[in-house]
GUVOPA-646977 format. One record per residue: y, x, z of N, C-alpha, C in turn; residue in three letters. Coordinates in steps of 0.2 Angstrom, whole numbers, plus 5000, padded with zeros to 4 digits. Example, Ala and Ser with C-alpha at 12.3 -4.5 7.8 and 13.67 -1.06 7.14 Angstrom:
2
497250665039497850625039498450665039ALA 498950645035499550685036500050645039SER 
//
This chain:
499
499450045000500050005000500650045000UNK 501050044995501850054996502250004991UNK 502950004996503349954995503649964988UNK 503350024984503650034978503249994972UNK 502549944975502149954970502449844969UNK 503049854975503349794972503849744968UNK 504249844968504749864962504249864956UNK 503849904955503349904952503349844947UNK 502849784951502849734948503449704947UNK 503849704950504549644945504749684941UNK 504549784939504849754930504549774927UNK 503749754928503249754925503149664922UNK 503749634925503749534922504349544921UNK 504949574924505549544923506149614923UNK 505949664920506449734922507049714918UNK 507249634913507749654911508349604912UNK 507949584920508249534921508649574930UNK 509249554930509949594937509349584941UNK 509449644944509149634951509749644958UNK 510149664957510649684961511349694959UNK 511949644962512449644961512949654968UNK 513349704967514049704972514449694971UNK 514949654968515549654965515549664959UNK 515949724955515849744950515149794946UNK 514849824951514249874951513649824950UNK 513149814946512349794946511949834944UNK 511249824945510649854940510249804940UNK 509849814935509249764932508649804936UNK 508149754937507449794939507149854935UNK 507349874929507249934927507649994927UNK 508449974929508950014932508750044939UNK 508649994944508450014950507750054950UNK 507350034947506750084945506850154944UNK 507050154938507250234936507850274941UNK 508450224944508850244951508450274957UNK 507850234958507450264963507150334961UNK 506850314956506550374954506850444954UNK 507350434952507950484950507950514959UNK 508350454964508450484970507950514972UNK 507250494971506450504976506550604973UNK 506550584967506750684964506950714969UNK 507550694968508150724972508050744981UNK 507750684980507550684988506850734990UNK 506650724987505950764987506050854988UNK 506450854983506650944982507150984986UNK 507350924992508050954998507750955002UNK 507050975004507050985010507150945016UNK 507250875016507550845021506950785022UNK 506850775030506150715030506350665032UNK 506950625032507050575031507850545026UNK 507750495024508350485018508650405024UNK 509250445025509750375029510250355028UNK 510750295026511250265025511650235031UNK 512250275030512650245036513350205031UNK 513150155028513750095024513350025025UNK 514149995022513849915023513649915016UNK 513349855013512849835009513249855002UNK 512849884998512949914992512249924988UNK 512349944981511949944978511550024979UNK 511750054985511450114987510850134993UNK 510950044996510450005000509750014993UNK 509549974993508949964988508750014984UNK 509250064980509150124977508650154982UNK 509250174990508950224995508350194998UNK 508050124999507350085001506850124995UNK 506750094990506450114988506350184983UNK 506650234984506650314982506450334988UNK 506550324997506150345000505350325000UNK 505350274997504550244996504150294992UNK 504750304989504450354980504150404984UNK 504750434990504850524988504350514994UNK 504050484998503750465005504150495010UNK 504550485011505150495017505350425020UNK 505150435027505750345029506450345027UNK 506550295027507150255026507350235033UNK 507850265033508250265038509150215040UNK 509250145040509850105039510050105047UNK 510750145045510950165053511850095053UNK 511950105060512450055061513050075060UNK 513350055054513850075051514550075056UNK 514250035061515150035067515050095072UNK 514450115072514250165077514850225076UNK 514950265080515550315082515250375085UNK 515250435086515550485091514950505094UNK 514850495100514050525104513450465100UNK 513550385101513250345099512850375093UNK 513250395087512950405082512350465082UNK 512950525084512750595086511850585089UNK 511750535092511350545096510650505092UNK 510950475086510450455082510150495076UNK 510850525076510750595071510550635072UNK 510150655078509850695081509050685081UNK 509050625081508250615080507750615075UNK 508350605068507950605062507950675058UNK 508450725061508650795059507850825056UNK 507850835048508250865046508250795041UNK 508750795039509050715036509350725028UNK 509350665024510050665021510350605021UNK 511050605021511450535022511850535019UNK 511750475017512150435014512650405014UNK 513450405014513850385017514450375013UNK 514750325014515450295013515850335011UNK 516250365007516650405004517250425012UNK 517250355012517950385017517450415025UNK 516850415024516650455031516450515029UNK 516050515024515650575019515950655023UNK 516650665024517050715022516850715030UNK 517050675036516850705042515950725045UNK 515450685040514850675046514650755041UNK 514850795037514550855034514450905038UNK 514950905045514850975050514050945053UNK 513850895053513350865058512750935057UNK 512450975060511851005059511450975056UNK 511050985052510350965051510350905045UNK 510950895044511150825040511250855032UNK 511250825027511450845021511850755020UNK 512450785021512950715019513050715010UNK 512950645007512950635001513550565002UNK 514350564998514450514998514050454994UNK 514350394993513850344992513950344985UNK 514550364983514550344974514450424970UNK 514350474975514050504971513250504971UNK 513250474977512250464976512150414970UNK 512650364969512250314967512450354958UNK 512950394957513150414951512450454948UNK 512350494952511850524953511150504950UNK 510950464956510250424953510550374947UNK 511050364944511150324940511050354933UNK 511050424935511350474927510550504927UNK 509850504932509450524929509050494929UNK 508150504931507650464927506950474929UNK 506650444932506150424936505750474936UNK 505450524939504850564938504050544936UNK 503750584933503050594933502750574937UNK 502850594945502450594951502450534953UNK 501650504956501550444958501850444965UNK 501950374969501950394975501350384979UNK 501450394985500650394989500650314990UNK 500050324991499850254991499450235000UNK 499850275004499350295012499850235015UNK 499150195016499650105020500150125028UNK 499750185031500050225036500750255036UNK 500850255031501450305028502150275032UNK 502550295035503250275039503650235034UNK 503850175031504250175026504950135029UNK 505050135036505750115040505750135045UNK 506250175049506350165054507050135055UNK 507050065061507650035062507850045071UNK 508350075071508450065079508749995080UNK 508349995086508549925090509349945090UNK 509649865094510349835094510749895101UNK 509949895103510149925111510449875116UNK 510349825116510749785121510649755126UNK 509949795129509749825137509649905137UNK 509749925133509549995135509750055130UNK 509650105128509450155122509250125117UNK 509750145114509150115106508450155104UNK 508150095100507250135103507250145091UNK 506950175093506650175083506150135082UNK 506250105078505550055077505450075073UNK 504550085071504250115066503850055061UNK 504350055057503750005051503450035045UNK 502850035044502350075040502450015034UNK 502150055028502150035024501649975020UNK 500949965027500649905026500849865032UNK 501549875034501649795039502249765034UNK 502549805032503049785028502649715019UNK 502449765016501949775012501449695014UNK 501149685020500649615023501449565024UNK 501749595027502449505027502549495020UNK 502849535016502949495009502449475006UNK 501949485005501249455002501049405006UNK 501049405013500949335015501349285016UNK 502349295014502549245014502849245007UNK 502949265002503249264997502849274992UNK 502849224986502449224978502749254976UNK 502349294971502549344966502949304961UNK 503549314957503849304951504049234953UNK 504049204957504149124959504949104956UNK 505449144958506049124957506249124947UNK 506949104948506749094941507849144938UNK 507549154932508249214931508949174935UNK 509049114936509549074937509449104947UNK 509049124951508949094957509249184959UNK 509649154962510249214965510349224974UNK 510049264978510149274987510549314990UNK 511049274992511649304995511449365001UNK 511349415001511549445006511849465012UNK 512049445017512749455020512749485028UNK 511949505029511749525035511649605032UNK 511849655040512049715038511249765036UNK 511249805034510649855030510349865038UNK 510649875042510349905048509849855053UNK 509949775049509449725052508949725049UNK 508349705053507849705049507749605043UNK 508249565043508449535040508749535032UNK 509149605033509249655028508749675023UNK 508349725025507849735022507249685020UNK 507249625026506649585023507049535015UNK 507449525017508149505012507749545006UNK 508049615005507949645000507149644995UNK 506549655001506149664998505649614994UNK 505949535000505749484996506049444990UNK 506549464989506849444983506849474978UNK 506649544977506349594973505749564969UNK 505249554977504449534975504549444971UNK 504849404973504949344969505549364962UNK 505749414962506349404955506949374955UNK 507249374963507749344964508349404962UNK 508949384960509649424961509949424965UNK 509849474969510249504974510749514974UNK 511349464977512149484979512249484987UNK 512649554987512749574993513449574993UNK 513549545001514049535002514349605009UNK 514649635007514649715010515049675018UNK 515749645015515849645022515849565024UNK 515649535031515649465030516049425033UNK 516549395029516949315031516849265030UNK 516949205032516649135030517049115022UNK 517549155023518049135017517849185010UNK 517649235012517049265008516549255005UNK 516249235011515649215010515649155005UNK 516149115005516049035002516349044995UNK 516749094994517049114985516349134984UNK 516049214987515349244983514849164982UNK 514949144987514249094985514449044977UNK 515049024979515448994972515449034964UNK 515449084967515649124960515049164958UNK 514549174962513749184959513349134957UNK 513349084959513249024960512649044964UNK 512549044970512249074973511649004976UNK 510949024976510448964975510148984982UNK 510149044984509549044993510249104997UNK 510249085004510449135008510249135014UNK 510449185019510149195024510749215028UNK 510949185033511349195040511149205045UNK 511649205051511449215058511749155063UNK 511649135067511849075067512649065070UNK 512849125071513749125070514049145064UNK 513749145059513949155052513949085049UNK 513249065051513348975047514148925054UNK 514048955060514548905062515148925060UNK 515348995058516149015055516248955047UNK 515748955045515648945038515848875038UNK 515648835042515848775044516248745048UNK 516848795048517348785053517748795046UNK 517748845042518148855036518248815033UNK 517448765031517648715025518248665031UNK 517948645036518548605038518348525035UNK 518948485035518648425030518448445024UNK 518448515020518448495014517748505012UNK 517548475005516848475003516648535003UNK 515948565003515648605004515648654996UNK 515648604991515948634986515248684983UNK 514548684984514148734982513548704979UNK 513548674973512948634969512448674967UNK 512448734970511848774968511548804972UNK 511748804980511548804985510948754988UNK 510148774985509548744988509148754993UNK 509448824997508848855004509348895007UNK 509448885014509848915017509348925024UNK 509148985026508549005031509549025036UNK 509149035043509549065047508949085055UNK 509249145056508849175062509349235064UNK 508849275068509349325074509549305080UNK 509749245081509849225089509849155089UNK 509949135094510049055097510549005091UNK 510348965088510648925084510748855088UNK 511648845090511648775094511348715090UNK 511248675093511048585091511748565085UNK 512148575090512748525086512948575079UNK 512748645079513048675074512448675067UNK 511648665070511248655063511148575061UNK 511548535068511648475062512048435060UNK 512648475060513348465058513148525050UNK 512848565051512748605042512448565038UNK 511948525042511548465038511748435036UNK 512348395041512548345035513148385030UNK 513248435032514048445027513548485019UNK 512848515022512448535017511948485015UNK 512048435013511548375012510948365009UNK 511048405001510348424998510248505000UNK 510448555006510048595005509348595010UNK 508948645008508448645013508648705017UNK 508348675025508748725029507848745034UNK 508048825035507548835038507548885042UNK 507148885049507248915054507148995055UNK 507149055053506649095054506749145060UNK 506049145065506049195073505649265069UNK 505949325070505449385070505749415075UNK 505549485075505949535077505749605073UNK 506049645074506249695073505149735071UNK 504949745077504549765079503849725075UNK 504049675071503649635068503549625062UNK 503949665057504149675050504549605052UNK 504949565054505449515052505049445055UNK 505049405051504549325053504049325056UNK 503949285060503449265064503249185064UNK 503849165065503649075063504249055058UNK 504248995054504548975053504648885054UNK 505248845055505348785056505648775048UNK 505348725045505348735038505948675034UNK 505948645029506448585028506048545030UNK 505448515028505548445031505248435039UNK 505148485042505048505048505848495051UNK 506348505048507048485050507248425047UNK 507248385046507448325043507048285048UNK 506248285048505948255052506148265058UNK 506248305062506648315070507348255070UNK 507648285064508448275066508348175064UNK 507848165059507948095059507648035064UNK 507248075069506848055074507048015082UNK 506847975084507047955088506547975095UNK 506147995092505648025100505948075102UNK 505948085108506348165112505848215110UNK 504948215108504748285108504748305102UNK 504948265096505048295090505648305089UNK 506148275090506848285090507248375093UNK 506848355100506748435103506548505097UNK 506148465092505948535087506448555085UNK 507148525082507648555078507848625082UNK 507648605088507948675093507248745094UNK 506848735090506148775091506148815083UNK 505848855083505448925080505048905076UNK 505048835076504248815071503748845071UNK 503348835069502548865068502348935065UNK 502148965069501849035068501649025060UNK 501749075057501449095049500749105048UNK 500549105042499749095045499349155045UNK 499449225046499149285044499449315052UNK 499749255054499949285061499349235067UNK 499449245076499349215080499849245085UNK 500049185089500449175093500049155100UNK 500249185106500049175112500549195116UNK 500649125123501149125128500749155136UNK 500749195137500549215143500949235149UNK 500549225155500849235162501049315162UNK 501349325169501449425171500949415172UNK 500349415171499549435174499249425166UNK 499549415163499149435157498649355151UNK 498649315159498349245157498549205152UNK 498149195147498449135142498649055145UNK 499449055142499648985145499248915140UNK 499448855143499348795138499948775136UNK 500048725134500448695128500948685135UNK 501548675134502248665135502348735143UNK 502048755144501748825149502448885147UNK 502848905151503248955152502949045149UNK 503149065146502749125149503249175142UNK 502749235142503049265136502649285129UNK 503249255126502649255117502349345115UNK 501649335114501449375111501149355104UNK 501149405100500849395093500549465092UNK 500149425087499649485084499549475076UNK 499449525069499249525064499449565061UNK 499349565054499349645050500149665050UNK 500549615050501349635050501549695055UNK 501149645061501449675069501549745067UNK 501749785067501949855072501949865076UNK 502449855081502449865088502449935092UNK 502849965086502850045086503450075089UNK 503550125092504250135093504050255093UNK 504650245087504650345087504650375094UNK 504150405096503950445100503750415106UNK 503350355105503350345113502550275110UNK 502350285116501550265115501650205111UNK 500950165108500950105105501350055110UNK 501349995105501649945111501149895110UNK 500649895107500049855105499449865111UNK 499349815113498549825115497949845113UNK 497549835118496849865113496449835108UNK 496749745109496649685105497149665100UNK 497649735098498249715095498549665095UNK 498749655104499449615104499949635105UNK 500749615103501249645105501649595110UNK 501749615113502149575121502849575117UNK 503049525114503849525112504549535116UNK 504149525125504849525129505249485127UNK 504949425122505449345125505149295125UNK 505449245130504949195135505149155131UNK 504649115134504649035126503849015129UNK 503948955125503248905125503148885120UNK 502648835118502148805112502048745115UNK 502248685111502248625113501448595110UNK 501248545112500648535109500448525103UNK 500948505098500848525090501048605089UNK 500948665093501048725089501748735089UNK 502248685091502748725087503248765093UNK 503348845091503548895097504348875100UNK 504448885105505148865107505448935110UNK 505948985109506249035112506649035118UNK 506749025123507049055128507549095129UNK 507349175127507849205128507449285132UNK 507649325132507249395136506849375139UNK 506449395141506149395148506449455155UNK 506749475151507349525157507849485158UNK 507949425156508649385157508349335162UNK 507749325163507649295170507849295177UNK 508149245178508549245185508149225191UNK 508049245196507649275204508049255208UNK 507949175211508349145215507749155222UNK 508149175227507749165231506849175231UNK 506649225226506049235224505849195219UNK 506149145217505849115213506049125204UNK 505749135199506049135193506249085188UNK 506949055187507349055182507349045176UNK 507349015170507249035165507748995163UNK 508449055160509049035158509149005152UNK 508548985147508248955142508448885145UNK 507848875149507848815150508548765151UNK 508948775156509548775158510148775153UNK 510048825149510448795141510348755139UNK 509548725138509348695135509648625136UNK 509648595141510048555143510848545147UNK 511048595148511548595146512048585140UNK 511548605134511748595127511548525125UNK 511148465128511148405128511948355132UNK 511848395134512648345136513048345129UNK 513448285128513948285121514348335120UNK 514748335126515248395124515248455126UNK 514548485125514548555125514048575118UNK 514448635114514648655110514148715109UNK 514248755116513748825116513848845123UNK 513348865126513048905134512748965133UNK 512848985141512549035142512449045149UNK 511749065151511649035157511549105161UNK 511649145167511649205168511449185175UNK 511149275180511049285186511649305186UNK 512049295194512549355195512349365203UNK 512549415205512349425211512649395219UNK 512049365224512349325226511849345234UNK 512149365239511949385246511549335249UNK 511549285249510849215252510349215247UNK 510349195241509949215237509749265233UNK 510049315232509949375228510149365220UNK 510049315218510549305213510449205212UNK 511149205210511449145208511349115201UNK 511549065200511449015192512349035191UNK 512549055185513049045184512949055177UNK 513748995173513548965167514148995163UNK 514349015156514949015153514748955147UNK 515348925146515148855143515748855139UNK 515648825133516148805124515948745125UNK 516548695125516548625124516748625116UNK 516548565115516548535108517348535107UNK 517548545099518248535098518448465101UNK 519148445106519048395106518848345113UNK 518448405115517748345121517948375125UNK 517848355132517948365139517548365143UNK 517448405147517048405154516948445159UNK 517148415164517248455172516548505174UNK 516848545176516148595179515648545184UNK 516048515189515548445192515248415187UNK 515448375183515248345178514548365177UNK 514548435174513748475172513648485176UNK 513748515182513448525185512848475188UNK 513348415189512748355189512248335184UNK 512548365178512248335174511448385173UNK 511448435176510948475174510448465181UNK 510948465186510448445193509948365191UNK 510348325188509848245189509248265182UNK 509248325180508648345176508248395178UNK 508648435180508248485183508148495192UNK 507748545195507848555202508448585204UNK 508748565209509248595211509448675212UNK 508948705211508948765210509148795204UNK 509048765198509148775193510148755191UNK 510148705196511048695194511548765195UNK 511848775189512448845189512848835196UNK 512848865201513448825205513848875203UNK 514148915198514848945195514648925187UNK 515248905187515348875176516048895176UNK 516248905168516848925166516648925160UNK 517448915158517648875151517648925149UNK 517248925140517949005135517848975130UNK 518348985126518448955120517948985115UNK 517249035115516949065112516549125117UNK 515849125115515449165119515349235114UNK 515349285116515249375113514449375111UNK 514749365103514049395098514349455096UNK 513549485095513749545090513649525084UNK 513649555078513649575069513249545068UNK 512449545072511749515069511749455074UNK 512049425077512149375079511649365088UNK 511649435090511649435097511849405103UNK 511749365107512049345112512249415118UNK 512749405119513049465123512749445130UNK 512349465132512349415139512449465147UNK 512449515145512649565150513349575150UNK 513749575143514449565145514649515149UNK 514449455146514549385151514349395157UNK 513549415159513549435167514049475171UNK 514349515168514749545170515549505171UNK 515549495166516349445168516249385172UNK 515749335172515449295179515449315185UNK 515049395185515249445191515649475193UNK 516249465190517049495192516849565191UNK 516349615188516249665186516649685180UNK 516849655175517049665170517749695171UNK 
//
């Protein structure tokens, strides 16, 4: 298995059709083929074992994916906002390197040791003006073909190790070959350094979709590129689709060729995927849970799995539009206790998954699989009796009241049931009787009102008293990051008068 042998096939059916558009810049699948091959040369004969990009989304994304595949070097998409010791300290782990980089940084990151800095248009000039080599590439399913560092948003960032058959088993097990058709065009607009990013690129490749990348992203951006490509499938984060639908405002949506709109990476509100619904009325909307450590997907909540929730009156189906949908089918999903124990249907615990995608790998540090190849995800969530998974949130973000555990998931959950709350976030802060407290930052709907007493009763006559915030506060908006992370340790902090 390598992920070249999926370039391969799309211009082996369609090399004369765009594969990749940024603006004014494109390549056809025979362009990017020959691009790669050109780089993989290049890259092969510098001495350098891993090939990294420090930019936002370009046509030097995908050249640089697949020339590493060629030349068997990882692929390395670093976080383009990183600075100073942050970077420094990632640049040190892939030594000896070559990077790729943004013209206007190019000229400082060259002092770096161990680095061979390439700006981005002379790389791309570069592989543009030569021509695919003789040399096959390896065909070893073990072969490194990403490393992505984590967000870091408990800790050090960790490198995830994705091999060339986890990657390789997700696109074959969720995406048809040649499915799409010359007209079918996928927005882009999450950064190269997600693993969003790359599944973005590799499935669109494998079906024959046209790639448009949107480098930097605004809603007001985003909604021209989708208009002016005519853009047919995209992929957001669930703060990306709520900007998007704050911009139209009253006006029409305005995108008749928009027919699949997936969204994942963090917590998507109730009122924000059913307010898209209707303002997006013939699209199909779909949910997608992965992680990083999992080549991408893991479940997905599909169109009519959406439609059927949202048009429902019963409380257990209606509760799906807020769930992760159903495990893929080359996968298994299991909820287990801190003992290890398999839970039953509607049972708290933390999801674990297993199957050929998994990884579960991190650079220089033991397996994170079991002996049964499980991978412990570290996030807590349930399975309702039809299967379909629900997320919570960390399992590091559980809150320890008086020895008992919290699950700050739940608590949202119903908080985000009352009408006029918009977006929650439920934290531990520290508190001398019980060792930690419930406390809530809370976004009211445009418009809507409601007193901290208010919720607070309203979460007590559903839940145990224990589980009521006794500290809530209003903000006009909660701290995500770029990939649509909830900030929840900054929030514990400014809850905690620590900030």
């Amino acid at each position: 298995m390598n992920l070249m042998m999926l370039l391969e096939m799309a211009v082996s059916s369609h090399g004369d059709r765009v594969a990749v558009r940024c603006g004014d810049e494109q390549l056809t699948y025979s362009e990017l083929f020959e691009a790669a091959g050109a780089a993989a040369a290049d890259l092969a004969n510098s001495g350098a074992e891993h090939l990294a990009v420090l930019d936002v989304s370009s046509p030097a994304v995908p050249v640089g994916l697949f020339a590493s595949a060629w030349a068997g070097r990882p692929f390395v998409p670093l976080n383009y906002r990183l600075t100073g010791g942050e970077l420094e300290s990632l640049l040190e782990r892939i030594r000896p390197s070559r990077l790729v980089a943004h013209d206007d940084r190019a000229g400082d990151l060259a002092a770096h040791t161990g680095v061979q800095v390439v700006a981005r248009e002379s790389f791309l000039r570069d592989s543009r003006g030569g021509s695919a080599p003789d040399s096959q590439w390896s065909m070893d399913p073990d072969a490194i073909a990403i490393l992505l560092f984590t967000s870091g948003t408990t800790g050090a960032p960790k490198a995830a190790v994705l091999r060339h058959k986890h990657l390789v088993s997700y696109i074959l097990g969720s995406v048809e070959f040649g499915s799409a058709s010359e007209a079918d065009a996928s927005l882009v607009s999450v950064p190269p350094y997600h693993v969003a990013g790359m599944a973005s690129i590799l499935s669109s490749v494998y079906s024959g979709r046209r790639i448009v990348q949107l480098p930097n992203f605004t809603a007001q951006a985003w909604l021209e590129t989708a208009r002016a490509e005519r853009i047919t499938h995209a992929f957001v984060v669930p703060t990306m689709l709520s900007r998007i639908i704050e911009a139209l405002g009253d006006e029409p949506a305005n995108l008749p060729h928009l027919r699949s709109a997936s969204y994942g990476g963090g917590k998507m509100p109730l009122l924000v995927i059913e307010k898209a619904m209707r303002v997006f009325p013939g699209v199909d909307f779909t949910n997608a849970y992965g992680l990083t450590e999992t080549s991408s997907t893991i479940s997905l909540l599909g169109p009519d799995a959406h439609r059927a929730a949202a048009a429902s009156e019963d409380p257990a189906v209606r509760r799906r539009l807020t769930s992760a949908g159903i495990p893929l089918p080359g996968l298994a999903v299991e909820i287990r206790d801190a003992d290890g124990k398999t839970l039953g249907p509607d049972e708290r615990g933390e999801v674990h998954v297993r199957g050929e995608q998994v990884s579960g790998e991190y650079l220089g540090r033991d397996a994170g699989l079991d002996a049964d190849g499980w991978f412990p995800t570290r996030d807590g969530g349930w399975l309702d009796a039809e299967g379909y998974l629900f997320i919570e949130g960390r399992i590091d973000d559980v809150i320890v009241r008086g020895g008992e555990n919290l699950s700050p998931g739940e608590i949202e959950a119903v908080l985000l049931e009352h009408p006029a709350v918009a977006d929650c976030a439920v934290v531990g802060i520290p508190d001398i009787q019980w060792g930690e407290a419930v406390a809530a930052a809370v976004v009211l709907s445009a418009g809507a009102s409601a007193s901290a007493e208010e919720l607070k009763s309203w979460v007590k006559n559903r839940l145990r008293s224990s589980r009521t915030p006794e500290q809530i506060e209003f903000r006009h908006e909660l701290p995500y990051n770029e990939t649509g992370k909830l900030l929840r340790r900054q929030i514990r902090a400014e809850l905690a008068g620590e900030a």
